[in-house]
C-alpha positions as CSV (number, residue, x, y, z in Angstrom):
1,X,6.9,-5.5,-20.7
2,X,5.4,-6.7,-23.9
3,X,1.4,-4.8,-23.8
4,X,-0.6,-3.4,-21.3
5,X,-3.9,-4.6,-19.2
6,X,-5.8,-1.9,-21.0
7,X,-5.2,-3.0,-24.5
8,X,-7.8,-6.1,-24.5
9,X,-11.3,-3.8,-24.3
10,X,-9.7,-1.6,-27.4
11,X,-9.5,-4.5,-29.8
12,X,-13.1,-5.4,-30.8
13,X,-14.8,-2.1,-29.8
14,X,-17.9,-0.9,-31.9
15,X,-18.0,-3.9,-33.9
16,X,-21.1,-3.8,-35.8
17,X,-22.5,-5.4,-38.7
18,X,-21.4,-8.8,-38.0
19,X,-23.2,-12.0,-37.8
20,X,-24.8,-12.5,-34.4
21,X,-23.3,-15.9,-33.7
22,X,-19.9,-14.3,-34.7
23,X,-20.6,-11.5,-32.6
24,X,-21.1,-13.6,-29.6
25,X,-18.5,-15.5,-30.1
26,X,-16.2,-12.2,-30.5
27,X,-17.6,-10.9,-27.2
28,X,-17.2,-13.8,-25.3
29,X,-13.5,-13.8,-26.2
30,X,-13.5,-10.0,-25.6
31,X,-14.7,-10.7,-21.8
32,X,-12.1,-13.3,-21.4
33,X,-9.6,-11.2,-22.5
34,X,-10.8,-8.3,-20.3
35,X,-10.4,-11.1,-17.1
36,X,-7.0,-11.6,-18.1
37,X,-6.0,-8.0,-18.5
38,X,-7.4,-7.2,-14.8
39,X,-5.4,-10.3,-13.6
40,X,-2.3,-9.1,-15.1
41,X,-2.9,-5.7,-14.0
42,X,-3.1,-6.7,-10.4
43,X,0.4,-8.3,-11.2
44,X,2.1,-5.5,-13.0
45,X,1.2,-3.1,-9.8
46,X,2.7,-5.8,-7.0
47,X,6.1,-6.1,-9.1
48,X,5.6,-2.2,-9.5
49,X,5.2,-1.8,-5.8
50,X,7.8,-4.2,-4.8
51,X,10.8,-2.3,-6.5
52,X,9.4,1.2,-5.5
53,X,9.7,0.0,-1.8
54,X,13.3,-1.4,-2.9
55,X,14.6,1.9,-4.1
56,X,13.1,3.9,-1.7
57,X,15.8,2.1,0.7
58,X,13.0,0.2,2.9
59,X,14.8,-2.2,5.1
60,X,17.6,-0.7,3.1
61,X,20.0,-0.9,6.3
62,X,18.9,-4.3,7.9
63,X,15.8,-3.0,9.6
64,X,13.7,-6.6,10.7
65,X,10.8,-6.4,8.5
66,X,7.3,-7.4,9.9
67,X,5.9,-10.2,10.7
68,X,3.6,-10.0,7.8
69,X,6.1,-9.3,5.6
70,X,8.0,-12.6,6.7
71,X,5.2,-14.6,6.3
72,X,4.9,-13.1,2.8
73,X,8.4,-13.3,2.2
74,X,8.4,-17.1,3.0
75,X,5.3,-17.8,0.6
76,X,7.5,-16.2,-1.9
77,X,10.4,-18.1,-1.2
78,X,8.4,-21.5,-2.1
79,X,7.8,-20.0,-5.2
80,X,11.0,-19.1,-6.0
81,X,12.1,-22.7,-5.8
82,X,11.3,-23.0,-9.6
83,X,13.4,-20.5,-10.3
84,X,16.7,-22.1,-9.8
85,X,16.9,-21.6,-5.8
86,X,15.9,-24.6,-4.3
87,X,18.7,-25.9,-2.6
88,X,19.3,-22.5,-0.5
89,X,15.8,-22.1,-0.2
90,X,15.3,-25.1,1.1
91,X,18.3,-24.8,3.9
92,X,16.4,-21.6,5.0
93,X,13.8,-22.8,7.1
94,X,16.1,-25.2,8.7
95,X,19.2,-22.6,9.1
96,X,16.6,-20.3,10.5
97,X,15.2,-22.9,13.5
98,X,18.7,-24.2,13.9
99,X,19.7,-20.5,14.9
100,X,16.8,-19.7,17.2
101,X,17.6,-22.4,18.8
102,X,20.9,-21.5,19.3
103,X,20.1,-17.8,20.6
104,X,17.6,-19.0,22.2
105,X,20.3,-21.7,24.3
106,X,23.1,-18.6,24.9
107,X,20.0,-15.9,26.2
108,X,19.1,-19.0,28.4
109,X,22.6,-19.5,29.8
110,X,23.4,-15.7,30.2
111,X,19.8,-15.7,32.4
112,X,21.3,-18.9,34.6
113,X,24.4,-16.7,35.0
114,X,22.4,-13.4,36.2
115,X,20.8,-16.3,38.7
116,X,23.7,-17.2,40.1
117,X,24.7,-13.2,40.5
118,X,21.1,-12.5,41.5
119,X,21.5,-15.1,44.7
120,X,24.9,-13.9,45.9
121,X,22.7,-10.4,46.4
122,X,20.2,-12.1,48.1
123,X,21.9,-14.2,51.0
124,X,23.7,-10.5,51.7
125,X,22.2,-10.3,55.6
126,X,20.6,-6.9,54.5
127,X,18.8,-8.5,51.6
128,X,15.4,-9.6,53.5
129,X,13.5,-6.2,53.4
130,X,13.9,-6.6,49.7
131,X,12.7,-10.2,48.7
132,X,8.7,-9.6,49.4
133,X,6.5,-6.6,48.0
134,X,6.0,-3.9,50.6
135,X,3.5,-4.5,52.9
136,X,2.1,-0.5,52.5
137,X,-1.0,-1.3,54.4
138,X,0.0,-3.0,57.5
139,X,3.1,-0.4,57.7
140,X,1.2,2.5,57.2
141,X,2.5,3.9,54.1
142,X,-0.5,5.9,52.9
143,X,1.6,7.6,50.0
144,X,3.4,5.1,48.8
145,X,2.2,4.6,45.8
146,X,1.9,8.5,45.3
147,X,5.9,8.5,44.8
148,X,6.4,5.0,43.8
149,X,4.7,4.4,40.2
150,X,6.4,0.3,39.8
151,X,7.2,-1.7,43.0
152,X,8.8,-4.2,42.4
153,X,10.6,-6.9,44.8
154,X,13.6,-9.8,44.0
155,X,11.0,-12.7,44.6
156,X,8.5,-11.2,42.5
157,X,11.8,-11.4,39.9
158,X,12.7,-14.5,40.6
159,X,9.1,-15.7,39.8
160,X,9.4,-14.1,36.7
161,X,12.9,-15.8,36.0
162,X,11.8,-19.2,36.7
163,X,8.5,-18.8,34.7
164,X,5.8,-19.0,37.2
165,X,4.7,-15.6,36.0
166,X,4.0,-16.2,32.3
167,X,2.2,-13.0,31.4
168,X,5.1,-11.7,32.3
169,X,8.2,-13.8,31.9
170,X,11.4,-12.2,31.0
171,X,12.5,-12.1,27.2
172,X,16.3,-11.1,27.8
173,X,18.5,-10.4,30.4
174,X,18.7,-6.5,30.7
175,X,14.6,-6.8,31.6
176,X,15.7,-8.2,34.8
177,X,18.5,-5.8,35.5
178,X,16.6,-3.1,35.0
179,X,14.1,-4.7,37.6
180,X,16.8,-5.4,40.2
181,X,18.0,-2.3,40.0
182,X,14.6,-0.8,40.0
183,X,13.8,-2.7,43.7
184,X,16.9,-0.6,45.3
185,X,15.9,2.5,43.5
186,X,12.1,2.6,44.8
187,X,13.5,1.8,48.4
188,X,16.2,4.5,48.5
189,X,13.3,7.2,46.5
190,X,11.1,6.1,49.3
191,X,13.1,6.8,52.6
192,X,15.7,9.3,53.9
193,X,19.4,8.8,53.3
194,X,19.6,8.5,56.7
195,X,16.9,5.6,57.2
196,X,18.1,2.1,57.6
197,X,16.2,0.9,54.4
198,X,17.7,3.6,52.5
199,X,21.6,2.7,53.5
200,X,20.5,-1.0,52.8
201,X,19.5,-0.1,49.4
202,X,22.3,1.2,48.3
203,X,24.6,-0.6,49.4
204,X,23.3,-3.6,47.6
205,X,23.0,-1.5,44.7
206,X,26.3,-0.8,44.1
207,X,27.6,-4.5,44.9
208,X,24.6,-5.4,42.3
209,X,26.4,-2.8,40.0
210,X,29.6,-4.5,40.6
211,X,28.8,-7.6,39.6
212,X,26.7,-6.6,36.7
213,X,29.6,-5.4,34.8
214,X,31.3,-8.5,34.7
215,X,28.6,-10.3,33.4
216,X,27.9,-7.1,30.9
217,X,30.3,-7.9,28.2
218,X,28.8,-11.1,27.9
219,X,25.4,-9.3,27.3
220,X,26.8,-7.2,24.8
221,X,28.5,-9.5,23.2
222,X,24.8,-12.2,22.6
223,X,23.3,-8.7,21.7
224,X,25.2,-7.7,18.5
225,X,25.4,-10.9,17.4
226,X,21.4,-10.8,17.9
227,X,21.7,-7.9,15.8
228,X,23.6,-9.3,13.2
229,X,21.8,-12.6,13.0
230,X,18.6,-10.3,12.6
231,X,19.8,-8.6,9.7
232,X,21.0,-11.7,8.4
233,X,17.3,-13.1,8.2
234,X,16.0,-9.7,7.1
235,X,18.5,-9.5,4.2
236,X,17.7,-13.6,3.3
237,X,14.0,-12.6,3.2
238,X,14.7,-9.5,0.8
239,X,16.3,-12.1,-1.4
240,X,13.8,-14.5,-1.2
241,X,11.2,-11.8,-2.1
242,X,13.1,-10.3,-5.2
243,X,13.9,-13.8,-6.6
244,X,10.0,-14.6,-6.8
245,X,9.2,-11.1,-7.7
246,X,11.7,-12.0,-10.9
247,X,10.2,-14.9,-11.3
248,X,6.5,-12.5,-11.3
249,X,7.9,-10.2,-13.7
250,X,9.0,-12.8,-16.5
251,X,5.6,-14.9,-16.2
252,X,3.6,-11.9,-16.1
253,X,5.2,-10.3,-19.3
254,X,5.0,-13.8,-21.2
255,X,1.5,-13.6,-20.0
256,X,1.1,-10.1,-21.9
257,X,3.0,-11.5,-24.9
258,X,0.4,-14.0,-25.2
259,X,-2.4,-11.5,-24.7
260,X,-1.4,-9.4,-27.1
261,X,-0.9,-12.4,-29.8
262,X,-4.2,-13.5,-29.0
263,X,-5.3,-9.6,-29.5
264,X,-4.2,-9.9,-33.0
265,X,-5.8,-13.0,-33.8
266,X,-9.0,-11.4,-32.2
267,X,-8.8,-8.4,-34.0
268,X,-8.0,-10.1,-37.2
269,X,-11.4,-12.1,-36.6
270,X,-13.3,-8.9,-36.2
271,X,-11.6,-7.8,-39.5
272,X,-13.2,-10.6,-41.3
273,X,-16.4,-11.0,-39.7
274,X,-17.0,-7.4,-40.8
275,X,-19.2,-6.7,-43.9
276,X,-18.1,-4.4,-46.6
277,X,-19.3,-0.7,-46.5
278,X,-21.3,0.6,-49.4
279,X,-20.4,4.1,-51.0
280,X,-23.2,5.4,-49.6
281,X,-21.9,5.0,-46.2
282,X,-18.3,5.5,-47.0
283,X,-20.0,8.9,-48.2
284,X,-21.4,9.8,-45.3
285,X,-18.8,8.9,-42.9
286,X,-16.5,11.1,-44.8
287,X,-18.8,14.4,-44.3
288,X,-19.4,13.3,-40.5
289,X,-15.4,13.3,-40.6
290,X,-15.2,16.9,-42.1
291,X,-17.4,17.9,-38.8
292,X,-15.8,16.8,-35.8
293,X,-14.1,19.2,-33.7
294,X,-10.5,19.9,-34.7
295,X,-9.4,17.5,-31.5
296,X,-12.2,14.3,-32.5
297,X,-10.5,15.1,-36.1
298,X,-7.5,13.9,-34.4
299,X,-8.3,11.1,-32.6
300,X,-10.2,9.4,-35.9
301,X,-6.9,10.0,-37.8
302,X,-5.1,8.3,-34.9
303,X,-7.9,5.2,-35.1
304,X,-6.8,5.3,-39.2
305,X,-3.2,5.7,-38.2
306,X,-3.5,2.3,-35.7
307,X,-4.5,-0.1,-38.8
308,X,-2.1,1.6,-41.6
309,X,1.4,3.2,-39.8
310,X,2.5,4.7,-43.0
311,X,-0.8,7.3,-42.6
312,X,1.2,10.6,-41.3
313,X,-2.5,12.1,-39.8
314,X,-0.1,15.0,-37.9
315,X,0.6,15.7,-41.5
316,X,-0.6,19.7,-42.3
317,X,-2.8,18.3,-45.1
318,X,-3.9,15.4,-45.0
319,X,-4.9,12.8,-48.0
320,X,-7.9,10.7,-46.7
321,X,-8.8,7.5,-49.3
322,X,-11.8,5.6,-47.9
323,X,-11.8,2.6,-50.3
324,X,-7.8,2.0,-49.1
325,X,-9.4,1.9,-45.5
326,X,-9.8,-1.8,-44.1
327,X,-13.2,-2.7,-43.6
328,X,-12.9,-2.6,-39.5
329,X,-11.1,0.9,-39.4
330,X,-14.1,2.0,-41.6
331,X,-16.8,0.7,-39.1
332,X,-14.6,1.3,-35.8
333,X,-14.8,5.4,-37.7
334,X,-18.4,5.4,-38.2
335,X,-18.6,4.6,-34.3
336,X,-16.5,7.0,-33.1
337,X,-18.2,10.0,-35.8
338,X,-21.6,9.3,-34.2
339,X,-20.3,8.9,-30.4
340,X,-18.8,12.7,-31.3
341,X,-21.8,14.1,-32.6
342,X,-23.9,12.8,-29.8
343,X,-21.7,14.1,-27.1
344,X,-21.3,17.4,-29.0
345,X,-25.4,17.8,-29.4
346,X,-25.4,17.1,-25.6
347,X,-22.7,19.6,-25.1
348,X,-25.1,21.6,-27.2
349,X,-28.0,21.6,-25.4
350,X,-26.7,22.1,-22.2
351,X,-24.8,25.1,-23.3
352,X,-28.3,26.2,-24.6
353,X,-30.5,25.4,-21.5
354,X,-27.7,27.6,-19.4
355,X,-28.2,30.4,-21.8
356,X,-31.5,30.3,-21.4
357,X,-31.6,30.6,-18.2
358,X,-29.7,33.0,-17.7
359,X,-32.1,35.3,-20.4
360,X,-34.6,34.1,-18.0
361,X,-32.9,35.2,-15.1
362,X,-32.0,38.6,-16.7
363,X,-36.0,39.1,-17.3
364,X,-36.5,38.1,-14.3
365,X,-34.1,40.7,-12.9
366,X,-35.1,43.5,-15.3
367,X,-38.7,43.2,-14.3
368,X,-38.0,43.3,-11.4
369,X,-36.5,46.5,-10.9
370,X,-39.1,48.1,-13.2
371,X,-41.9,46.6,-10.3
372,X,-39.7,49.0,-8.1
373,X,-39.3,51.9,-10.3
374,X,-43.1,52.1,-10.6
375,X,-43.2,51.5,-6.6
376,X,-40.7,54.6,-6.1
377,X,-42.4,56.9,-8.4
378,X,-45.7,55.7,-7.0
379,X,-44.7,57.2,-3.3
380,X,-43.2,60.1,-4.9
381,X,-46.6,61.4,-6.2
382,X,-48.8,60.5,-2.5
383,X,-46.2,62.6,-0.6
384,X,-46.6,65.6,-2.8
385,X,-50.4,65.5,-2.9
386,X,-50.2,65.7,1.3
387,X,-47.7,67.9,1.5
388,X,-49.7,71.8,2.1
């Protein structure tokens, strides 16, 4: 990209010496600038983000994304309408509704067929023990629930199937197989082989069984095409996404372009609004240069190096010409030498006000363990004046 959100504060820092209507009007552009940088920033790191996620192979393999992320994904979509996708953006939505429906019209007709398989089992003459929950208090079966976690019964089922039970209606037809099957289970967990209900059971299970695996391919069949449809949408979405991220990308580094023209013009604003330096002060902001640290030595030479690329500052000597300075690099210098030496007299002071308290701590110490000399010496003399 073109610049970088943290470019617009640098510009017009330490700008002193200018007219105070200039200066206002400087800062107000400054602040505008600094709006602009943060919005861009928060742009950079989504784009950023987006192609991290990509590359770390996130729905790399057709995985359905959430339901968040499709909601987001469709936002982006509309955007990406101005960016040459229109028409198959458009189809989308209605591609995507036309094939719900259509899944939604084969999952219904492969439930109508379990139906039909369902109510062959249940006119079977051994069916009836099966179609109503068990009655476990008026038969007496005090631990029936101790061995049987789910009951479940074929009406209960067929309740669900018809959707008179909507908390818990059926999404798909291997729910209610497993529930079938789970009705002859619990019966034949609960009694003996040898009872009635247990024979019963079973042998409905197995004719169940029977007449599930005709219907199975059928199942299998809606299911991978489920599968494929969903990573269909999933991979659509990812397109969606990246084409409006693209779209993000080239706005956004336009948008620093224009930031960083508009930094120039700034800067060359501050330039002229700046009033000359006298000697004097050229004079003394070279001696405050010869005292900064060796590292602020560097970073004022970097400031000079900013305004005039030609000045080789990692030079071993180095050739320093005030009056060939522009007059912004001069002042933006004279900041930066007095922001050193305050930090370094802080540094100063703090480094003094440790020492001295550690001398105060070692005097401290020191008499100290003369109090306990004299103590020690002090006992040594009473126990020789008592001793006979």
């Amino acid at each position: 990209m073109a610049g970088s959100s943290t470019a617009a504060p640098e510009a017009t820092q330490h700008l002193p010496e200018v007219e105070e209507t200039e200066a206002e009007l400087i800062n107000a552009q400054v602040d505008d600038l600094i709006l602009k940088a943060d919005e861009l920033e928060k742009k950079v790191i989504e784009v950023v983000n987006f192609y991290e996620k990509k590359q770390g192979g996130v729905n790399a393999k057709g995985t359905s994304l959430p339901i968040k992320d499709k909601a987001s994904a469709a936002s982006h979509s509309t955007n990406a309408v101005n960016n040459g996708a229109s028409t198959s953006n458009n189809k989308q939505p209605a591609e995507g509704a036309h094939k719900d429906a259509a899944c939604s019209k084969r999952m219904q007709d492969l439930m109508r067929q379990f139906g039909t398989m369902l109510r062959q089992i249940t006119t079977h003459k051994w069916a009836w023990p099966f179609m109503q929950p068990v009655d476990v208090e008026g038969l007496g079966l005090h631990d029936y629930y101790e061995i049987i976690k789910k009951p479940m019964d074929i009406g209960t089922i067929q309740n669900r199937m018809e959707g008179k039970d909507e908390v818990n209606r059926y999404k798909n037809v291997r729910e209610i197989y497993a529930d079938v099957r789970l009705v002859f289970k619990n019966a034949m967990r609960y009694n003996d082989e040898n009872n009635d209900v247990h024979v019963m059971a079973k042998t409905l299970l197995e004719k169940f069984e029977e007449k599930w695996l005709q219907l199975l391919p059928k199942v299998i069949e809606e299911e991978t095409r489920q599968k494929e449809e969903e990573a269909q949408v999933s991979a659509n979405i990812m397109i969606a996404q990246e084409a409006s991220i693209s779209r993000l990308a080239r706005e956004t580094d336009n948008e620093l372009c224009e930031l960083s023209l508009r930094l120039k013009e700034l800067r060359q604003m501050a330039i002229e609004s700046c009033r000359k330096m006298t000697s004097e002060e050229k004079r003394k902001l070279g001696t405050g240069l010869s005292n900064l640290s060796p590292e602020d030595l560097n970073k004022a030479l970097e400031i000079i190096a900013q305004d005039n690329p030609n000045f080789q500052y990692t030079a071993e000597e180095v050739d320093l010409d005030m009056d060939a300075q522009s007059e912004l690099t001069l002042w933006r210098l004279k900041s930066f030498v007095r922001e050193a030496h305050e930090r370094q007299t802080r540094n100063n002071n703090n480094n003094n006000n440790n020492n001295n308290s550690a001398t105060k701590g070692d005097d401290a110490s020191k008499r100290k363990r003369e109090i306990c000399d004299a103590l020690a010496k002090s006992a040594k003399k009473r126990g020789k004046k008592q001793s006979p």
